[in-house]
mmJSON file of the N, C-alpha and C atoms, coordinates in Angstrom:
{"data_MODEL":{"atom_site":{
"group_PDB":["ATOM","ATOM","ATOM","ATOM","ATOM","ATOM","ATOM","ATOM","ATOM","ATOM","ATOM","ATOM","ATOM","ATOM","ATOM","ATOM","ATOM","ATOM","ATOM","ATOM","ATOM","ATOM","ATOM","ATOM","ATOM","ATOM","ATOM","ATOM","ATOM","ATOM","ATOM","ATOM","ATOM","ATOM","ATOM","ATOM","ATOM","ATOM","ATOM","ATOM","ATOM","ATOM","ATOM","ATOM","ATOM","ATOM","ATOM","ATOM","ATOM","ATOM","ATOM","ATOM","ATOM","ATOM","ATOM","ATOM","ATOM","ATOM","ATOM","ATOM","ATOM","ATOM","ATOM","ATOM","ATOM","ATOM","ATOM","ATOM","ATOM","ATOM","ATOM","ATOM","ATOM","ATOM","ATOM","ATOM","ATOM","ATOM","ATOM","ATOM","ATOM","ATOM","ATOM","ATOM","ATOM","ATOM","ATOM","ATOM","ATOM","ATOM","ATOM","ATOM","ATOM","ATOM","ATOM","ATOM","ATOM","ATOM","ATOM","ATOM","ATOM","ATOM","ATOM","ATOM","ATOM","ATOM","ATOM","ATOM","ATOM","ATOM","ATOM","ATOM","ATOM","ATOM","ATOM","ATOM","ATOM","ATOM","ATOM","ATOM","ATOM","ATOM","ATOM","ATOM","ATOM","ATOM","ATOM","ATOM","ATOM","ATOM","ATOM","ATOM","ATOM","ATOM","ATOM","ATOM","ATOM","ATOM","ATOM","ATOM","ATOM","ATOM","ATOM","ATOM","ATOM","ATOM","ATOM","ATOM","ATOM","ATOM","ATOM","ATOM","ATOM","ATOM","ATOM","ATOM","ATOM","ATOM","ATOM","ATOM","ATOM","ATOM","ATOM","ATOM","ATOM","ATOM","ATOM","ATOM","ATOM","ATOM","ATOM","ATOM","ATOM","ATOM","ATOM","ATOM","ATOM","ATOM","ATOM","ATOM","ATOM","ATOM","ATOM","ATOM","ATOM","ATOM","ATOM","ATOM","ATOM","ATOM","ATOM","ATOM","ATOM","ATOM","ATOM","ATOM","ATOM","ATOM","ATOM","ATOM","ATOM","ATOM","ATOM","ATOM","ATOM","ATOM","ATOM"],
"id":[1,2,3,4,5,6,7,8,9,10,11,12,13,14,15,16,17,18,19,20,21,22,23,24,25,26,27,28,29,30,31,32,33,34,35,36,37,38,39,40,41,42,43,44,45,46,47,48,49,50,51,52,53,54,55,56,57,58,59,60,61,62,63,64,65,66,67,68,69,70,71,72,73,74,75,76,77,78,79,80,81,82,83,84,85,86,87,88,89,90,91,92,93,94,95,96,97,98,99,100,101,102,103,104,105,106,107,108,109,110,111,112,113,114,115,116,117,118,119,120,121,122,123,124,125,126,127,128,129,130,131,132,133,134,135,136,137,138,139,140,141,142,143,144,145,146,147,148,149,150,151,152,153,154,155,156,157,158,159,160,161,162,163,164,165,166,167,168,169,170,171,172,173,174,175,176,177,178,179,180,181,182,183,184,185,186,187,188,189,190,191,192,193,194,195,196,197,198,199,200,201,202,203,204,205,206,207],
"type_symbol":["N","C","C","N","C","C","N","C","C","N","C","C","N","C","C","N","C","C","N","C","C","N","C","C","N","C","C","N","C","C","N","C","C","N","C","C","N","C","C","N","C","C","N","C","C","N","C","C","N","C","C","N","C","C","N","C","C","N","C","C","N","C","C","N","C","C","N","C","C","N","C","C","N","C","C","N","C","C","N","C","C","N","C","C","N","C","C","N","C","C","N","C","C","N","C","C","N","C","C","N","C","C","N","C","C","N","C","C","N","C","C","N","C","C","N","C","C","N","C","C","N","C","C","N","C","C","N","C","C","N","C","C","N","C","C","N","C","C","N","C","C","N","C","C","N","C","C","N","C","C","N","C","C","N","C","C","N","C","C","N","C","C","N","C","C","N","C","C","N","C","C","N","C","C","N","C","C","N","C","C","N","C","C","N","C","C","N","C","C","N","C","C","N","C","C","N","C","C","N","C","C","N","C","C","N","C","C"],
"label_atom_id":["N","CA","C","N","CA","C","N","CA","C","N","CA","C","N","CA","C","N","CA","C","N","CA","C","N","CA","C","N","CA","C","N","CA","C","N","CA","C","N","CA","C","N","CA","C","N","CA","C","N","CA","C","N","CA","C","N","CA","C","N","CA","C","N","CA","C","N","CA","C","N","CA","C","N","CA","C","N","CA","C","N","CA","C","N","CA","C","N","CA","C","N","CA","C","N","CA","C","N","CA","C","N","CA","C","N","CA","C","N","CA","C","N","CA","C","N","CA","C","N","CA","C","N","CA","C","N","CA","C","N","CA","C","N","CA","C","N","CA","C","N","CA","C","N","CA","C","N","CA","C","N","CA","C","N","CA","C","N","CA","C","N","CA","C","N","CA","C","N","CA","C","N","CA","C","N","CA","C","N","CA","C","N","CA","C","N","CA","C","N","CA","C","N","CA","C","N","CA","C","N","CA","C","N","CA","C","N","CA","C","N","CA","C","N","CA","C","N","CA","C","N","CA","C","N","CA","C","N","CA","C","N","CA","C","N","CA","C","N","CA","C"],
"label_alt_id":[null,null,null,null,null,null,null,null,null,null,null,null,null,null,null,null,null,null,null,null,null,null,null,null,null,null,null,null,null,null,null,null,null,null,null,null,null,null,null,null,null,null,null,null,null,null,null,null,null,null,null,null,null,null,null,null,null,null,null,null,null,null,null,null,null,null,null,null,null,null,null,null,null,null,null,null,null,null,null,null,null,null,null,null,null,null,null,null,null,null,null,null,null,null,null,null,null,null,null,null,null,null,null,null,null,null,null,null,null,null,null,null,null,null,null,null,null,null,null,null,null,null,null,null,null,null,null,null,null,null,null,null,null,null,null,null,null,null,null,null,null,null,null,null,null,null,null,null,null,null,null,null,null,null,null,null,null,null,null,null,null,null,null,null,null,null,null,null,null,null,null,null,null,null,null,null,null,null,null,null,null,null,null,null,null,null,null,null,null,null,null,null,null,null,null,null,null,null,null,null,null,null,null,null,null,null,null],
"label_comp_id":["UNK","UNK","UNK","UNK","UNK","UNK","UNK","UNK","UNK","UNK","UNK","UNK","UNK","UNK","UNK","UNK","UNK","UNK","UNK","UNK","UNK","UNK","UNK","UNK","UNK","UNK","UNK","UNK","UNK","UNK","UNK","UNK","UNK","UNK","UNK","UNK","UNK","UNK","UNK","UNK","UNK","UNK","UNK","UNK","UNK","UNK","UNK","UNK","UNK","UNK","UNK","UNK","UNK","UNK","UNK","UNK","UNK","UNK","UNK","UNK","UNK","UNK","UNK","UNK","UNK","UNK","UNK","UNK","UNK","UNK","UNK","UNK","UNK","UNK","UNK","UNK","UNK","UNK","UNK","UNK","UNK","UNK","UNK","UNK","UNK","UNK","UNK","UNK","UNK","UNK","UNK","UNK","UNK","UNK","UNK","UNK","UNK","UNK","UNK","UNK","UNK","UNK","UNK","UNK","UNK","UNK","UNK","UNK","UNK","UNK","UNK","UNK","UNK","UNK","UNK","UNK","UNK","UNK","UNK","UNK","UNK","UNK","UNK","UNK","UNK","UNK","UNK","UNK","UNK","UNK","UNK","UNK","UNK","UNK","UNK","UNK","UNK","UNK","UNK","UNK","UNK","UNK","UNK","UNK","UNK","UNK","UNK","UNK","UNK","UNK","UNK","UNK","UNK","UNK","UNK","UNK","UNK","UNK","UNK","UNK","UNK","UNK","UNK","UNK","UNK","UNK","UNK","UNK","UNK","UNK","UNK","UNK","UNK","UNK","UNK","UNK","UNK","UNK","UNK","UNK","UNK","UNK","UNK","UNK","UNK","UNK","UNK","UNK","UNK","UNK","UNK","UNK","UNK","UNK","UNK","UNK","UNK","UNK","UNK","UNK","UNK","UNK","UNK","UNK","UNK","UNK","UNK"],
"label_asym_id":["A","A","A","A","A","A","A","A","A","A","A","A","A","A","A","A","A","A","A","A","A","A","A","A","A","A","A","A","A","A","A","A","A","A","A","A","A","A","A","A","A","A","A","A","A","A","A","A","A","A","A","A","A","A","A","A","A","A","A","A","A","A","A","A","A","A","A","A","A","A","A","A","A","A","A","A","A","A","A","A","A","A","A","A","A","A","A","A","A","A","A","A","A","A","A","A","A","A","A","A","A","A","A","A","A","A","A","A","A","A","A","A","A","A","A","A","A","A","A","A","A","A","A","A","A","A","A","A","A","A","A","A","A","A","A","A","A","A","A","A","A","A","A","A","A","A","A","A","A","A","A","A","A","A","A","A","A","A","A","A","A","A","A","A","A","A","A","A","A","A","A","A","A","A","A","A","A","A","A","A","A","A","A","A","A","A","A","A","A","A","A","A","A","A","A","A","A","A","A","A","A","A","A","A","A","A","A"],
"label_entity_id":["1","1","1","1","1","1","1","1","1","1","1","1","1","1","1","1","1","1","1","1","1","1","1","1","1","1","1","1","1","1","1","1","1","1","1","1","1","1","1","1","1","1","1","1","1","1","1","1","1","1","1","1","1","1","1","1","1","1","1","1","1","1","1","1","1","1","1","1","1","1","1","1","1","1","1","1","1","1","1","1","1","1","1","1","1","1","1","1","1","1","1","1","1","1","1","1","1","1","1","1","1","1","1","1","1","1","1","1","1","1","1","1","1","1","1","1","1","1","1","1","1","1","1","1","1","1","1","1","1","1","1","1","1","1","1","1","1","1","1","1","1","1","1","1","1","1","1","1","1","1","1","1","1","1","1","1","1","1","1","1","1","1","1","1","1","1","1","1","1","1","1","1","1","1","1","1","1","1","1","1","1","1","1","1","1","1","1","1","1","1","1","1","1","1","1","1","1","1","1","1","1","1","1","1","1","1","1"],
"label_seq_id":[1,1,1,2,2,2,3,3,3,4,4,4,5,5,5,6,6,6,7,7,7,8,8,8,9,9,9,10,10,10,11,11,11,12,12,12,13,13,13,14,14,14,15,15,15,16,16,16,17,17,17,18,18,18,19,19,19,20,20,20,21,21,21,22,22,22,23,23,23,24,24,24,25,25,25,26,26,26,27,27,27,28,28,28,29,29,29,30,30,30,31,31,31,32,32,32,33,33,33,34,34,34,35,35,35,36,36,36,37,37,37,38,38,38,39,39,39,40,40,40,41,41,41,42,42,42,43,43,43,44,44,44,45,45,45,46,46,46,47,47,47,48,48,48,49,49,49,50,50,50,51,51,51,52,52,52,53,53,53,54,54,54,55,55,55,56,56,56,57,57,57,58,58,58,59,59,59,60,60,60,61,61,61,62,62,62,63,63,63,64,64,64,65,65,65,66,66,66,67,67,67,68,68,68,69,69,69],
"pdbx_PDB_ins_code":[null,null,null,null,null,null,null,null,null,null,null,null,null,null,null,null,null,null,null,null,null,null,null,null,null,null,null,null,null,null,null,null,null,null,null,null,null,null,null,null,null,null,null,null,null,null,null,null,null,null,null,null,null,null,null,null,null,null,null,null,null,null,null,null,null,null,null,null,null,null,null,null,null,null,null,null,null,null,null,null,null,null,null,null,null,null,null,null,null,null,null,null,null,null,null,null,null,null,null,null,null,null,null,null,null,null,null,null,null,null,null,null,null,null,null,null,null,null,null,null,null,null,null,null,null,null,null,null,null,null,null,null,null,null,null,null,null,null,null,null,null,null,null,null,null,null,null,null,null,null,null,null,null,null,null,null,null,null,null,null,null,null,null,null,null,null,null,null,null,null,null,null,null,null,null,null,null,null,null,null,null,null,null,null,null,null,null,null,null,null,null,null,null,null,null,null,null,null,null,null,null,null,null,null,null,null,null],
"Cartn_x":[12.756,11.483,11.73,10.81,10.665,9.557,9.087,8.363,7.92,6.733,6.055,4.906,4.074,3.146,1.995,1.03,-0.361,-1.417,-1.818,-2.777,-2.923,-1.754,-1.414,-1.076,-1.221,-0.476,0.435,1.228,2.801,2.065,3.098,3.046,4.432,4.556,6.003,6.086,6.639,6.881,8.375,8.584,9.497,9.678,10.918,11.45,12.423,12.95,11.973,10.749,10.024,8.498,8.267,7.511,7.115,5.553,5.274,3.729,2.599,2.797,1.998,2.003,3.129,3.415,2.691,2.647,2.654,0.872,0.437,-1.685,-1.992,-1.292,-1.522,-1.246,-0.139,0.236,-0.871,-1.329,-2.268,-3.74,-3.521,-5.375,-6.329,-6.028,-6.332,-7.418,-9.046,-9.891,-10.047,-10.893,-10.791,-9.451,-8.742,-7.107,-7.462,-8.56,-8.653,-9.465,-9.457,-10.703,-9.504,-8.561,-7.53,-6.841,-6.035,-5.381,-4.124,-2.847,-1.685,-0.998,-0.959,0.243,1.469,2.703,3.622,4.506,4.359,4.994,4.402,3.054,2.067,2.29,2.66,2.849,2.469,1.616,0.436,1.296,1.269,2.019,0.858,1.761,0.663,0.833,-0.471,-0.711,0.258,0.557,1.494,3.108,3.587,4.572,4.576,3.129,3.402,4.587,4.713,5.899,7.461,7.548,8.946,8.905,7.996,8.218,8.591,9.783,9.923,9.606,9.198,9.026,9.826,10.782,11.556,10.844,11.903,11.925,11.317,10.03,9.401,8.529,8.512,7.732,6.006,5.531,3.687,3.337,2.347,1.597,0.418,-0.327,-2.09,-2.597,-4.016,-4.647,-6.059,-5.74,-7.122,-8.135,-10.053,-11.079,-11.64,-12.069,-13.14,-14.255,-15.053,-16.137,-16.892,-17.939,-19.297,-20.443,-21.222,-22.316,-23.099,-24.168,-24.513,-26.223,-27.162,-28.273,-28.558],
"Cartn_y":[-3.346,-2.713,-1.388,-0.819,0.456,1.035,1.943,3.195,3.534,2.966,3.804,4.343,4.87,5.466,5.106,4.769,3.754,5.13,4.98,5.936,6.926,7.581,8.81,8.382,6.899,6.429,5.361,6.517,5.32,3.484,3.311,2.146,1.026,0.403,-0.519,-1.839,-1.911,-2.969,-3.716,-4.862,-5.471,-5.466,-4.798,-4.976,-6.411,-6.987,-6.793,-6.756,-6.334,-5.676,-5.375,-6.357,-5.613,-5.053,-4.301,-4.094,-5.224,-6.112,-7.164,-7.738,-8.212,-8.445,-7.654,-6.229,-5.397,-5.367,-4.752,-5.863,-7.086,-8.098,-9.046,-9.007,-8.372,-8.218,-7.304,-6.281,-5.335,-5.735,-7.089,-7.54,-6.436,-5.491,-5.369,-5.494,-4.681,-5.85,-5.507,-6.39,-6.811,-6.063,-6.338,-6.35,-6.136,-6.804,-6.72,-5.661,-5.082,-3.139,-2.001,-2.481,-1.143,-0.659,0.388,0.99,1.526,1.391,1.496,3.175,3.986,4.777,4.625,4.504,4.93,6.261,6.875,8.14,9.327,9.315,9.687,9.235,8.113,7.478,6.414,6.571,5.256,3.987,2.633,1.73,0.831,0.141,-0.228,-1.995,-2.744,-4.014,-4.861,-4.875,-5.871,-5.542,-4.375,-3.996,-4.69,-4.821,-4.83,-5.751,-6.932,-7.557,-7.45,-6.452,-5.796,-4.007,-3.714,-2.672,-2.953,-2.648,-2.558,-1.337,-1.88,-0.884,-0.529,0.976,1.469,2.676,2.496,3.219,4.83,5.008,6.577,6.258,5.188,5.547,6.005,6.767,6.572,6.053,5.354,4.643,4.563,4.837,4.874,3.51,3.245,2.526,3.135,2.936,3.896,3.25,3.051,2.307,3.39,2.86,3.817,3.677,4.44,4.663,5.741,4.373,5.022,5.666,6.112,6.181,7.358,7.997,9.637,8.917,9.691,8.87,8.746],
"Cartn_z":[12.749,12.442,11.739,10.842,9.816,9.797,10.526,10.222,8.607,8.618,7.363,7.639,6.835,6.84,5.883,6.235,5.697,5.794,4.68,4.294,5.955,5.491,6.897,8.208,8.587,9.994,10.428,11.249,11.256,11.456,10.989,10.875,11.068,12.184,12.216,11.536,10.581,9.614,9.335,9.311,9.188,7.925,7.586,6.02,6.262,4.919,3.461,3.185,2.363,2.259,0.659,0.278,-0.929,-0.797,-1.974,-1.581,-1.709,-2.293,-2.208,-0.635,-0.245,1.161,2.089,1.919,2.66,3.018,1.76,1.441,2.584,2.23,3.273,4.469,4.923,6.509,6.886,6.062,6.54,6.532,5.904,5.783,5.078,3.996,3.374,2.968,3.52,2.462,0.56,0.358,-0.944,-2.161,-1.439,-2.533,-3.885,-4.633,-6.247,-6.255,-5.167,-5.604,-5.286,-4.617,-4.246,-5.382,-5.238,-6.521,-5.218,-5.511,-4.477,-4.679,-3.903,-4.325,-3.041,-3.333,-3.32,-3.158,-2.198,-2.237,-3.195,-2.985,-4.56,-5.812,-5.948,-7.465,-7.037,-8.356,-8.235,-8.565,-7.98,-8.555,-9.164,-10.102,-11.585,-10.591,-10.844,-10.41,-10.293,-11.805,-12.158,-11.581,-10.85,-10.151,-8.553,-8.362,-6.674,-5.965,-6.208,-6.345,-6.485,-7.063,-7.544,-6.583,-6.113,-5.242,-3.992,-3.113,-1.818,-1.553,-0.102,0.359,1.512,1.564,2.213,3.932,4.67,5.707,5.278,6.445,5.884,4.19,3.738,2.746,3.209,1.879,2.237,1.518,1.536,1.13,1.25,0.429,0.708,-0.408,0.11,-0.25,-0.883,-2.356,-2.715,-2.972,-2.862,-3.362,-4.493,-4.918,-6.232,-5.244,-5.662,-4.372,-5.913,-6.025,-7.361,-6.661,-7.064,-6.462,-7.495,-7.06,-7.866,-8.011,-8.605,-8.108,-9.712],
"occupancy":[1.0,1.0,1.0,1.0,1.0,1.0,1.0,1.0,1.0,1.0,1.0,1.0,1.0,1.0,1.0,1.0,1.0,1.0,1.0,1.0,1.0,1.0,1.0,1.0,1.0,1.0,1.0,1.0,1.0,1.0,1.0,1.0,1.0,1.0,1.0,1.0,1.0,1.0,1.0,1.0,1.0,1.0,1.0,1.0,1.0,1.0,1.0,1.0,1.0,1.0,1.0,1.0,1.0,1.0,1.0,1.0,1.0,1.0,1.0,1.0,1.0,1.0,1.0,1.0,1.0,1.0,1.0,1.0,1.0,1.0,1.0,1.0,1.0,1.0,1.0,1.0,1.0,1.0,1.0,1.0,1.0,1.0,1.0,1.0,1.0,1.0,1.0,1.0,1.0,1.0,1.0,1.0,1.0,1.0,1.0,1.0,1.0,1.0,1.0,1.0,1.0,1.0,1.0,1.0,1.0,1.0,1.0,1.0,1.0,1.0,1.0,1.0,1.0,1.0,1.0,1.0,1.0,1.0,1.0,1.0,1.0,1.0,1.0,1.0,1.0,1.0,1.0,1.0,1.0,1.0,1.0,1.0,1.0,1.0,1.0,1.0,1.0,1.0,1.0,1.0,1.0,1.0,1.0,1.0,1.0,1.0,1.0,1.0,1.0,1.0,1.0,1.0,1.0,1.0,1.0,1.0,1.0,1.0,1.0,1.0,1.0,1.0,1.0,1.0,1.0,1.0,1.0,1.0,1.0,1.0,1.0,1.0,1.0,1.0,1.0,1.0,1.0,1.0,1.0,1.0,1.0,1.0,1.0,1.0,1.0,1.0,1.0,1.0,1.0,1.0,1.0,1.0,1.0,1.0,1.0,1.0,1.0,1.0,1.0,1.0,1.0,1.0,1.0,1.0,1.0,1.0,1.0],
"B_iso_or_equiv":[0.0,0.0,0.0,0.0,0.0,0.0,0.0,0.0,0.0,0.0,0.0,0.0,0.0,0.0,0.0,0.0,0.0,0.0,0.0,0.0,0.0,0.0,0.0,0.0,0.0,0.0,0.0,0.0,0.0,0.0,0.0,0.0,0.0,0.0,0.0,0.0,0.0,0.0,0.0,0.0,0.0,0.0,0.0,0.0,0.0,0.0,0.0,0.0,0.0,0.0,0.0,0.0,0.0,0.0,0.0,0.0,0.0,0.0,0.0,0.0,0.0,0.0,0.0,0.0,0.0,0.0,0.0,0.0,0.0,0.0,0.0,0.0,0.0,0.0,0.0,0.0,0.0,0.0,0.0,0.0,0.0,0.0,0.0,0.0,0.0,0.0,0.0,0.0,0.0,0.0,0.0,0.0,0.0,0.0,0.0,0.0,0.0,0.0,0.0,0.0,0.0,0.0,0.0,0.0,0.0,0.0,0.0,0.0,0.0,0.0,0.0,0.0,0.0,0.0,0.0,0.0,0.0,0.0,0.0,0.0,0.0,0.0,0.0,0.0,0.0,0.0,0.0,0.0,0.0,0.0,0.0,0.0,0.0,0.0,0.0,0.0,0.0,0.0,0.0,0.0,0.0,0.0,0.0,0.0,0.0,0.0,0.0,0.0,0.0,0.0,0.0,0.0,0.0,0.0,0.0,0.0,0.0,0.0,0.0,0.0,0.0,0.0,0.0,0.0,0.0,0.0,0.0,0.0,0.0,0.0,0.0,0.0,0.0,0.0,0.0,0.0,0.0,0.0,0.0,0.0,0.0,0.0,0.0,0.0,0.0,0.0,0.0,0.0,0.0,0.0,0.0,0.0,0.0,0.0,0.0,0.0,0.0,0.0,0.0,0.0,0.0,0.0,0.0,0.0,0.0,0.0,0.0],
"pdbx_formal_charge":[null,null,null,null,null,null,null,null,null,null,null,null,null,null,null,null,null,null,null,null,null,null,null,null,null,null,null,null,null,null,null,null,null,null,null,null,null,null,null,null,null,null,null,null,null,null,null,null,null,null,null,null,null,null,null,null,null,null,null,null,null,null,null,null,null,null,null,null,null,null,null,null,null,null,null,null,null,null,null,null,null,null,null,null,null,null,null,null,null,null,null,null,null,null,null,null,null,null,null,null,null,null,null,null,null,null,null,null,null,null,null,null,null,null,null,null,null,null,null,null,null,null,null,null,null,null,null,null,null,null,null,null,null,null,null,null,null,null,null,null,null,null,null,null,null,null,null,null,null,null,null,null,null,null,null,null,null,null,null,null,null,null,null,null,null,null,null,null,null,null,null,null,null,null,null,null,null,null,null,null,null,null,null,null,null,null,null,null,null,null,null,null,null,null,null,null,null,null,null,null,null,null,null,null,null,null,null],
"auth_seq_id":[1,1,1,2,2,2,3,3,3,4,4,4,5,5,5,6,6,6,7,7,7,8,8,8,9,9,9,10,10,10,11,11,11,12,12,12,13,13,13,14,14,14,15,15,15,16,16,16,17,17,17,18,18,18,19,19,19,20,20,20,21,21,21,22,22,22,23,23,23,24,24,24,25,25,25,26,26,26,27,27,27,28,28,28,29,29,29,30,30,30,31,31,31,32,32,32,33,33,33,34,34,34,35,35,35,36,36,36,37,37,37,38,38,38,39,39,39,40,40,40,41,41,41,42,42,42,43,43,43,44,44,44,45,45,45,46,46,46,47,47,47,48,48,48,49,49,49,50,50,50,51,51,51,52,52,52,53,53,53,54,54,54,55,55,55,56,56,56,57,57,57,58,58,58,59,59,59,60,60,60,61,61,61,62,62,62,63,63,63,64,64,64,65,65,65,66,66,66,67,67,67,68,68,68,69,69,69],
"auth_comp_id":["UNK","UNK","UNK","UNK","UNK","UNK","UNK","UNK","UNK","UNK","UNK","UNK","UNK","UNK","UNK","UNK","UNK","UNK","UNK","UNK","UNK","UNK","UNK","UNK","UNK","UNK","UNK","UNK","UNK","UNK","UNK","UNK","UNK","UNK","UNK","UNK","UNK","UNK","UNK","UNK","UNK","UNK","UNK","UNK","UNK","UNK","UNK","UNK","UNK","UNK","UNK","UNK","UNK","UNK","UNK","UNK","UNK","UNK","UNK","UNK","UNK","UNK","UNK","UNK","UNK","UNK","UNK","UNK","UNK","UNK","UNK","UNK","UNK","UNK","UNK","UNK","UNK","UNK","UNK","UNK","UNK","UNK","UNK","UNK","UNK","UNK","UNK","UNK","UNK","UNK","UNK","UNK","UNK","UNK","UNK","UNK","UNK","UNK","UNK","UNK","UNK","UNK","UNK","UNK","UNK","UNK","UNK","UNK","UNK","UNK","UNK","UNK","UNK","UNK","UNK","UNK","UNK","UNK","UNK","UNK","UNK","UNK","UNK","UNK","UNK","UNK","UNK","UNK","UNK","UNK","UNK","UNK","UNK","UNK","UNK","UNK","UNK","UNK","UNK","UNK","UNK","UNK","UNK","UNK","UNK","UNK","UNK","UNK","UNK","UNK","UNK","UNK","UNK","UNK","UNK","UNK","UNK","UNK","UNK","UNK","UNK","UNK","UNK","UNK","UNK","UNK","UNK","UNK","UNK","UNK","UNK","UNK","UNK","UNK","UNK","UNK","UNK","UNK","UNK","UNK","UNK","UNK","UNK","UNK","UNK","UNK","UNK","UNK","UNK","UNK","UNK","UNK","UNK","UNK","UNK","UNK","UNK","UNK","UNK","UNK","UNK","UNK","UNK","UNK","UNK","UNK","UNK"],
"auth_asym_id":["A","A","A","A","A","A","A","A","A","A","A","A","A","A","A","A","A","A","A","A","A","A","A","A","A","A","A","A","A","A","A","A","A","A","A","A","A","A","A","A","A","A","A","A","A","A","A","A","A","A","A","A","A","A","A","A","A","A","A","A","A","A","A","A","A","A","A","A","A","A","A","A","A","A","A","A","A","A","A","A","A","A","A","A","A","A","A","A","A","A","A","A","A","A","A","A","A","A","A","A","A","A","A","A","A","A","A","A","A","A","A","A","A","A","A","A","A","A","A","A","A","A","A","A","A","A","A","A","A","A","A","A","A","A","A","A","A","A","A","A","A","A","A","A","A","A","A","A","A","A","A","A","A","A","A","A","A","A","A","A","A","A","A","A","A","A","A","A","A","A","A","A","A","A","A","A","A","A","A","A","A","A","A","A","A","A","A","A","A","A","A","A","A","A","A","A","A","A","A","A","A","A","A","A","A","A","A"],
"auth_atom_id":["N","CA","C","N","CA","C","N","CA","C","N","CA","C","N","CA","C","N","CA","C","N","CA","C","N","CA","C","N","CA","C","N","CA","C","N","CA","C","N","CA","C","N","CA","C","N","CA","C","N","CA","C","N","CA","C","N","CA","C","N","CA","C","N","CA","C","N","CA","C","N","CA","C","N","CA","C","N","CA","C","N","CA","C","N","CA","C","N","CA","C","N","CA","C","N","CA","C","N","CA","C","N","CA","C","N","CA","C","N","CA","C","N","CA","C","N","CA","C","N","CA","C","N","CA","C","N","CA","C","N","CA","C","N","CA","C","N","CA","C","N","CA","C","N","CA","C","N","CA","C","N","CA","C","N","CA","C","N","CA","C","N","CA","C","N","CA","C","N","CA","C","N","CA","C","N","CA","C","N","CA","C","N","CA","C","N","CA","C","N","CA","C","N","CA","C","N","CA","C","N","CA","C","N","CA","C","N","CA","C","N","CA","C","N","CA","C","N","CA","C","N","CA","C","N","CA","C","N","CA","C","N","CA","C","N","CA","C","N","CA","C"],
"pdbx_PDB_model_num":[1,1,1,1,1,1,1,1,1,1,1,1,1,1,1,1,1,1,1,1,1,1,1,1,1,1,1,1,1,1,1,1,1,1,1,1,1,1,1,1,1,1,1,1,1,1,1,1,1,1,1,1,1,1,1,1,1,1,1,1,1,1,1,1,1,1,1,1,1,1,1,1,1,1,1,1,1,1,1,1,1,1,1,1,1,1,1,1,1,1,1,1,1,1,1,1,1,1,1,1,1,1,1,1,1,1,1,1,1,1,1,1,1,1,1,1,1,1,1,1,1,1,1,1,1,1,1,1,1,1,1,1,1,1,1,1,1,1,1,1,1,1,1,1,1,1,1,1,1,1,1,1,1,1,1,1,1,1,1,1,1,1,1,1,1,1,1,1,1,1,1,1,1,1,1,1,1,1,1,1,1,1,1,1,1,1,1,1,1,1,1,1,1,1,1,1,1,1,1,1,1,1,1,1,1,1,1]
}}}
């Protein structure tokens, strides 16, 4: 097990781990509205697959959130 950190809380995860993997273990909702960062670097869509994810990383899950009247 590996200690990361999900939009600010530990989190115990079995590596190997990519971030796609990582979406689904977390149930995630709607996956096609999130935007990923990585240690504050945003990871681009088409990466999620090719990112592992390592011991102590952060990771947040960002939504766009519209609104204004």
């Amino acid at each position: 097990m590996a200690r990361i950190y999900v939009n600010g809380d530990a989190q115990e995860v079995t590596l190997p781990l990519n971030v796609t993997e990582l979406i689904k273990a977390l149930l995630v909702e709607n996956p096609e509205m999130v935007s990923v960062q990585v240690n504050e670097e945003f990871a681009e869509r088409d990466d999620w697959d090719n990112i592992q994810v390592k011991e102590d990383d952060k990771v947040d899950f960002l939504y766009f959130m519209g609104g204004g009247c």
